[in-house]
Rosetta silent file (secondary structure, phi, psi, omega in degrees, C-alpha in Angstrom):
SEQUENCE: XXXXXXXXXXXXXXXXXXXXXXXXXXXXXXXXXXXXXXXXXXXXXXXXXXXXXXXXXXXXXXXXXXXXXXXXXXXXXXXXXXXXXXXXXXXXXXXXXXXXXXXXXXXXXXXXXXXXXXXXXXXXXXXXXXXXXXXXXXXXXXXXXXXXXXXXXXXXXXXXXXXXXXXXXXXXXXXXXXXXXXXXX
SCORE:     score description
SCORE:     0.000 S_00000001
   1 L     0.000  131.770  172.855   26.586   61.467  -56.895 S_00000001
   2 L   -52.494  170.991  170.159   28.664   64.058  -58.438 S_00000001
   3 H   -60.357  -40.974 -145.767   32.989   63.843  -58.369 S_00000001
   4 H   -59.403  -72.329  155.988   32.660   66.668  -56.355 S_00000001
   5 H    35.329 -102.764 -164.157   30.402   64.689  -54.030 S_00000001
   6 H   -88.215   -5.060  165.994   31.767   61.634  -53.676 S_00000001
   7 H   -68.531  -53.830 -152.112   35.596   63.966  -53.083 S_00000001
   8 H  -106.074   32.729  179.328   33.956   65.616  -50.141 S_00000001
   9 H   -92.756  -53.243  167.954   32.395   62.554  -48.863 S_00000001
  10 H   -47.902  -40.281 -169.097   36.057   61.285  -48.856 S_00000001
  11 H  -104.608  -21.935  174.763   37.708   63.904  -47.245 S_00000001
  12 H   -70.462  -37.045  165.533   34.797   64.581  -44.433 S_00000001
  13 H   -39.201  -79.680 -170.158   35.644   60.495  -43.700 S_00000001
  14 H   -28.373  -53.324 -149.682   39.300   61.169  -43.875 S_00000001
  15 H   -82.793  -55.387 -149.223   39.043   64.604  -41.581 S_00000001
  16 H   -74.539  -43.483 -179.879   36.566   62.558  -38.843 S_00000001
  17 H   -49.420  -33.447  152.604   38.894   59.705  -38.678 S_00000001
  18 L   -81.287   12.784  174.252   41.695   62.002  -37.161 S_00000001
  19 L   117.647  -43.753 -150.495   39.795   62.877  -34.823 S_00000001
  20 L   -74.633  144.329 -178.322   38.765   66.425  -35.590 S_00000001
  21 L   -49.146  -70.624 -161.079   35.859   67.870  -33.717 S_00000001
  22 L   -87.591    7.810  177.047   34.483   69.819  -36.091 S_00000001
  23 L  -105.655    7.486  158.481   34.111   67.424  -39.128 S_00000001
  24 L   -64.938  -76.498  174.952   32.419   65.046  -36.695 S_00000001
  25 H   -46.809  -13.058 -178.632   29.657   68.004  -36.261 S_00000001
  26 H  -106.173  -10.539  164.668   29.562   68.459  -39.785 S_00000001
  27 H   -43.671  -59.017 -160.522   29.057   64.687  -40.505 S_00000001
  28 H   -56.314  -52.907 -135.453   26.159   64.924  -37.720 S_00000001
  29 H   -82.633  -33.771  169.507   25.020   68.490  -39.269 S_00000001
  30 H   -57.437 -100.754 -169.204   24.936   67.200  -42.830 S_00000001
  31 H   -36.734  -33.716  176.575   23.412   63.885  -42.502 S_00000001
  32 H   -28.536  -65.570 -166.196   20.852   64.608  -39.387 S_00000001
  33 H   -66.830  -56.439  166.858   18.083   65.545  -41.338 S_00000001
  34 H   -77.412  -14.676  172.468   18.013   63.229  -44.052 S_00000001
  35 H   -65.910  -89.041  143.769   18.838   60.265  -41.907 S_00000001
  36 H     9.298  -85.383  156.907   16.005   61.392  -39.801 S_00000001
  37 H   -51.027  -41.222 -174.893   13.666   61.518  -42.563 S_00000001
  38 H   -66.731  -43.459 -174.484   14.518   57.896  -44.167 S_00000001
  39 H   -75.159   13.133  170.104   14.184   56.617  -40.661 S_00000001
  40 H   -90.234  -35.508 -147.684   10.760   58.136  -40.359 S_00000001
  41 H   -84.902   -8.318 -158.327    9.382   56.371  -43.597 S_00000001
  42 H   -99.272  -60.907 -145.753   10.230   53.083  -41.450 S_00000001
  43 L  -143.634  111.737  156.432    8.880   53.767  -37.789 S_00000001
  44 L   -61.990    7.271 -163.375    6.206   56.785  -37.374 S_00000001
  45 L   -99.247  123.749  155.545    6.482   57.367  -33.583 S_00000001
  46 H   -57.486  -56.921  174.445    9.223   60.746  -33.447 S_00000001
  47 H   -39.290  -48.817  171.438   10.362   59.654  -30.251 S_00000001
  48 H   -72.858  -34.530  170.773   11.440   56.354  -31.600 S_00000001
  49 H   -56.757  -42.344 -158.083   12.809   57.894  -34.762 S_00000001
  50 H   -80.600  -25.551  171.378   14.958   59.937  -33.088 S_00000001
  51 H   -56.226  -49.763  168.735   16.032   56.752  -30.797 S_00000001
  52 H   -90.800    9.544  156.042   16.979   55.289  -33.580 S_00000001
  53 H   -88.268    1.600  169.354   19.019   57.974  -35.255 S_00000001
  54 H   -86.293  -34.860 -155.712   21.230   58.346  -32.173 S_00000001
  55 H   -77.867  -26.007 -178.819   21.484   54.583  -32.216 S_00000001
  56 H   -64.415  -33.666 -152.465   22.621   54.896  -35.942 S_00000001
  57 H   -70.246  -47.123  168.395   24.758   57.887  -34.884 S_00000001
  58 H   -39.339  -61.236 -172.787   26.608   55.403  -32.330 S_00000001
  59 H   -88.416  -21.010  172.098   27.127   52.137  -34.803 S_00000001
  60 H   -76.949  -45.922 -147.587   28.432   55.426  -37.637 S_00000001
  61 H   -82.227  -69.774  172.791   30.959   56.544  -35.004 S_00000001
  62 H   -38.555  -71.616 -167.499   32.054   52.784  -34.143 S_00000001
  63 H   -92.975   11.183 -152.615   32.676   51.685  -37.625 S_00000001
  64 L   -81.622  -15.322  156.378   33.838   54.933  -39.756 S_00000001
  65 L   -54.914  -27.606 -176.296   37.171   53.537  -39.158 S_00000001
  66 L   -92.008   -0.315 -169.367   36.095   50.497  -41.289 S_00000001
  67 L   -94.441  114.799 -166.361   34.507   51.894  -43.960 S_00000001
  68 L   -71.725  -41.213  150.400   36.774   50.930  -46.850 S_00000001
  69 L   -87.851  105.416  172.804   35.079   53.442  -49.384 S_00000001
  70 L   -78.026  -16.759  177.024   34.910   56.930  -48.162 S_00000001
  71 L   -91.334   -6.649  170.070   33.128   57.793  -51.306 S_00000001
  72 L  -105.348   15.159  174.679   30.006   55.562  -50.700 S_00000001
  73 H   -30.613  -36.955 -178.958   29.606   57.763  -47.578 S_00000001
  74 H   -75.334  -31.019 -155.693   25.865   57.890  -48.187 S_00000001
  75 H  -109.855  -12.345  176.123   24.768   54.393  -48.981 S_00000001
  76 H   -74.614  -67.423  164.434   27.086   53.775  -45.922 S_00000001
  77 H   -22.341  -93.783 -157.042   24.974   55.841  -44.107 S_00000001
  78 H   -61.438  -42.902  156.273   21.681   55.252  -44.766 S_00000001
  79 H   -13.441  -90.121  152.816   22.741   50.815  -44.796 S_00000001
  80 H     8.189  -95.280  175.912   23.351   51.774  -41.085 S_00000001
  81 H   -39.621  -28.342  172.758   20.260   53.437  -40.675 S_00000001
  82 H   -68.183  -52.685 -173.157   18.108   50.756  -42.318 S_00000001
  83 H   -63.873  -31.413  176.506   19.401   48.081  -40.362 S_00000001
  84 H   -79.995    2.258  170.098   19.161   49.816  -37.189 S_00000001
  85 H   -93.811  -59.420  179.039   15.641   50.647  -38.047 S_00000001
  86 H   -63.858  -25.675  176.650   14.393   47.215  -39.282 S_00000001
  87 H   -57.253  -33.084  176.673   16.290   45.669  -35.552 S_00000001
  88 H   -63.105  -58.230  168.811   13.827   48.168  -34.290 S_00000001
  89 H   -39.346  -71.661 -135.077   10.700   46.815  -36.287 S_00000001
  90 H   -61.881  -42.123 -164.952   11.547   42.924  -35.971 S_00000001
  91 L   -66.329  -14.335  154.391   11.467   43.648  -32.010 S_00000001
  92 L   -56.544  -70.113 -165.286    8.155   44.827  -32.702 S_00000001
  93 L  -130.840  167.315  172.885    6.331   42.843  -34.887 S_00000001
  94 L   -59.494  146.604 -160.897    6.800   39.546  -36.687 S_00000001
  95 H   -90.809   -6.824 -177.196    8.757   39.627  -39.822 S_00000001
  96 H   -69.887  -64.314 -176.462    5.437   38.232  -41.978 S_00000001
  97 H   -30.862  -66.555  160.385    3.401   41.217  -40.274 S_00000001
  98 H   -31.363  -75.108 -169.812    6.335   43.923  -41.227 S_00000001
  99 L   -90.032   40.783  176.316    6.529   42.683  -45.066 S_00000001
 100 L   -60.083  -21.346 -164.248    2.750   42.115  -44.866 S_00000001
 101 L  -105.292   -8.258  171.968    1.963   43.873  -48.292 S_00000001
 102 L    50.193  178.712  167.553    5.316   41.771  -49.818 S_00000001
 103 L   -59.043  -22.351 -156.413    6.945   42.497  -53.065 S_00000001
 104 L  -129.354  104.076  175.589    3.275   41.799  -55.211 S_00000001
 105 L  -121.023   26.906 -164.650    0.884   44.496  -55.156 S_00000001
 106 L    24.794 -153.945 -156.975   -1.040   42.930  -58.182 S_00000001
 107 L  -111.070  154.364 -171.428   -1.656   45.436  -60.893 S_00000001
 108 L  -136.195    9.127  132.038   -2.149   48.650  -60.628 S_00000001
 109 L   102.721 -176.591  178.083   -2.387   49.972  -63.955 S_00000001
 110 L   -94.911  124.681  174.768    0.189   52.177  -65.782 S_00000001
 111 L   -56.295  -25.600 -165.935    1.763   55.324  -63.923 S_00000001
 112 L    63.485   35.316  175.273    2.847   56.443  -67.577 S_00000001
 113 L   132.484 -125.737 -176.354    6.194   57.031  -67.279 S_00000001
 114 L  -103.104  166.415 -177.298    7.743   58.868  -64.821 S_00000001
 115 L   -85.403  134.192  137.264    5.957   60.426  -61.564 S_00000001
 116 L  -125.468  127.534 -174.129    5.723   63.922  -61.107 S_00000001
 117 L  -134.879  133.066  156.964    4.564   65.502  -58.169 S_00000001
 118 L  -102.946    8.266  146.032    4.127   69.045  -56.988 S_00000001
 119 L   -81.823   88.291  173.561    2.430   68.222  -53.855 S_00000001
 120 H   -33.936  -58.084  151.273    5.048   67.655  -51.250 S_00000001
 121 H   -12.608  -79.057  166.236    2.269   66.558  -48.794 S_00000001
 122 H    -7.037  -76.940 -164.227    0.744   64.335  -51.357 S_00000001
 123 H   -70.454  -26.320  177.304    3.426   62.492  -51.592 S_00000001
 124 H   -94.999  -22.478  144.090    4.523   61.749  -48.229 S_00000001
 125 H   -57.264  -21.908 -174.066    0.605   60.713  -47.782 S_00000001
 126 H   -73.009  -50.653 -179.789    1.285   58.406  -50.648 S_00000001
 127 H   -63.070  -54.895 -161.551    4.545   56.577  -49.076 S_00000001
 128 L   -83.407   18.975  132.925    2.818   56.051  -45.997 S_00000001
 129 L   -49.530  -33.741 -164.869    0.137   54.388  -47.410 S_00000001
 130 L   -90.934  133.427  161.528    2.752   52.036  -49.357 S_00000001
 131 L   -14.271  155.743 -169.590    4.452   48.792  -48.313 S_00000001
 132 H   -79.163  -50.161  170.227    7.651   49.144  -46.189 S_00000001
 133 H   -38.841  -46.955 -162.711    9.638   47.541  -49.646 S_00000001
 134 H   -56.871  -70.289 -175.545    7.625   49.984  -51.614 S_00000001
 135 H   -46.802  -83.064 -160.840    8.502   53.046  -48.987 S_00000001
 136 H   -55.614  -23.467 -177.794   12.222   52.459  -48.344 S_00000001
 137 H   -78.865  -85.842 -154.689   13.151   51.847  -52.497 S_00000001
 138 H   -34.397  -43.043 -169.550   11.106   54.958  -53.479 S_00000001
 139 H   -63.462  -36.052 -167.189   12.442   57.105  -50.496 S_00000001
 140 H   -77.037   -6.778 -143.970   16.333   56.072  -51.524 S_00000001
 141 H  -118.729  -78.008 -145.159   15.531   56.642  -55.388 S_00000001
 142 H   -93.220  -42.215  178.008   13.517   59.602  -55.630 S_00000001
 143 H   -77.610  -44.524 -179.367   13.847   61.619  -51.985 S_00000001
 144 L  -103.570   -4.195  142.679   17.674   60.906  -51.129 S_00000001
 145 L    79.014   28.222  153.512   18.737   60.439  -54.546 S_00000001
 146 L   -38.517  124.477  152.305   20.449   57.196  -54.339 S_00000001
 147 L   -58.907  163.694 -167.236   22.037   55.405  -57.690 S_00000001
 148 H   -82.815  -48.559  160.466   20.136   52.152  -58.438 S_00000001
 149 H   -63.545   -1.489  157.981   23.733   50.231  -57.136 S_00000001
 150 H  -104.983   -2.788 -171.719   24.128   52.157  -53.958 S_00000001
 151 H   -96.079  -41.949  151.112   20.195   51.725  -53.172 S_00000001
 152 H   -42.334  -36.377  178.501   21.039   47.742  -53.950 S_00000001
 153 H   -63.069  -49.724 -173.365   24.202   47.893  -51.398 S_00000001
 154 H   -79.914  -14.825  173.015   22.088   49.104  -49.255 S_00000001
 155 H   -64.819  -33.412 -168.480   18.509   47.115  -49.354 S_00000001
 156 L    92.760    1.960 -177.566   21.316   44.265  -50.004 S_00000001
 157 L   -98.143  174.452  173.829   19.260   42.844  -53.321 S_00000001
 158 L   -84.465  135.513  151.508   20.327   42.684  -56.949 S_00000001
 159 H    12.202  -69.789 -165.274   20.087   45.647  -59.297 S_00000001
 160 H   -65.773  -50.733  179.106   17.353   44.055  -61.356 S_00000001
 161 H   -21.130  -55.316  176.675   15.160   43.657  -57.928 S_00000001
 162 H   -65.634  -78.596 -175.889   15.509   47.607  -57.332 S_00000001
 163 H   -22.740  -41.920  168.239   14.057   47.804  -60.647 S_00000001
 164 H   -80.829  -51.879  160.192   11.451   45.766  -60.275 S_00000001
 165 H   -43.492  -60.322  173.262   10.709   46.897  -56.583 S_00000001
 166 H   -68.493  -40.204  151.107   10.836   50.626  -58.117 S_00000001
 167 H   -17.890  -65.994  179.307    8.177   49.862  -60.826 S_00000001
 168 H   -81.697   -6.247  172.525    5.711   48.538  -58.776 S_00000001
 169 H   -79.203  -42.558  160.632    6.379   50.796  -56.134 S_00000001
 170 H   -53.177  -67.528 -148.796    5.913   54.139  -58.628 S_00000001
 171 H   -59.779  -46.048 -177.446    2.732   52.725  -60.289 S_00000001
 172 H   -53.533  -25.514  152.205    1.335   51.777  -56.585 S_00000001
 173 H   -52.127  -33.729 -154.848    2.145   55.214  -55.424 S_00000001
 174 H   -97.004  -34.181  171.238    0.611   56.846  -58.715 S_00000001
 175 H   -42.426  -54.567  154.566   -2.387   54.710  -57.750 S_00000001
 176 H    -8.348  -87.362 -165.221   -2.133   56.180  -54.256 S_00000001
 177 H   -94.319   16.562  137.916   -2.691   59.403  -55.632 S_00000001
 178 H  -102.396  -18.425  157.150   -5.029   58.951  -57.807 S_00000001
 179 L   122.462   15.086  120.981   -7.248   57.786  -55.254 S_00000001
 180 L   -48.227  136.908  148.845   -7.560   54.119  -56.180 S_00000001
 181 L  -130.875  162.811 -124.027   -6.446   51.656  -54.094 S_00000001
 182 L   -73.636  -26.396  177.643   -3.178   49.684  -54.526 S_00000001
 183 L   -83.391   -3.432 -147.797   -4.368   46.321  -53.508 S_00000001
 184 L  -151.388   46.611 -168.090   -8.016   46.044  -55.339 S_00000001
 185 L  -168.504    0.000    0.000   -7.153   47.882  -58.694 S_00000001
């Protein structure tokens, strides 16, 4: 995140904490959309997505007084949104079932650097093909443009983890779309 940024991350905090109306709407009117997407990479039903971005919208309102860094506004954010997404999951399914594909996707050859993709499409067939671990690092990294220490506040792991998590998560992705698949390859 730029100074610029993280200043008007600070001051939209600052402005909603008095109160004012319209820097509430521009919180919502900012954030909607990308919140929205990260909670889709989690839970595929729209109807549920959208349950749980009000429910995020709700627990952001409640604690924006507490948030001690106005300049991590994003990783603030989307923390929020994870957790209120996996409380959604666990009530679902089992927590083995959910992390069924784990941290180990055995190898999957070399991506060769970095990914590039010019299919938008592609690529969002590619996440949802990928482990939930996989899904949620790559979506903070490469689609919402998370630093590797606010995408650690918010998963709640160490540094080196996201590192490790984002390796194997790129090459299993690059597998993805090469048309190999990520468990048998």
């Amino acid at each position: 995140m730029t100074e610029k940024e993280a200043i008007y991350c600070e001051l939209l905090v600052f402005r909603c904490r008095r109160g004012r109306r319209d820097a509430l709407e521009e919180l919502v009117r900012t954030w909607e959309k990308p919140l929205l997407y990260y909670i889709r990479r989690y839970v595929d039903d729209e109807h549920e997505s959208l349950q749980i971005l009000q429910e995020t919208w709700v627990k952001v309102l409640q604690g924006l007084r507490k948030l001690r860094e106005p300049r991590r506004l994003p990783a603030w954010l989307y923390s929020i949104a994870r957790k209120t997404a996996l409380s959604h999951l666990r009530a679902r399914y089992s927590k083995q079932a959910l992390f069924s594909n784990g941290d180990s996707i055995g190898d999957c050859g070399d991506d060769g650097g970095t990914l590039a993709f010019e299919d938008a499409e592609q690529v969002h067939y590619g996440l949802a093909k990928l482990s939930l671990l996989h899904r949620e690092v790559l979506t903070l990294f490469f689609l919402e443009d998370l630093s590797l220490e606010e995408i650690a506040g918010v998963l709640e792991i160490p540094v080196g983890t996201v590192k490790s998590r984002l390796h194997h998560a790129r090459r299993a992705l690059r597998t993805i779309l090469d048309g190999e698949d990520p468990n048998h390859g």
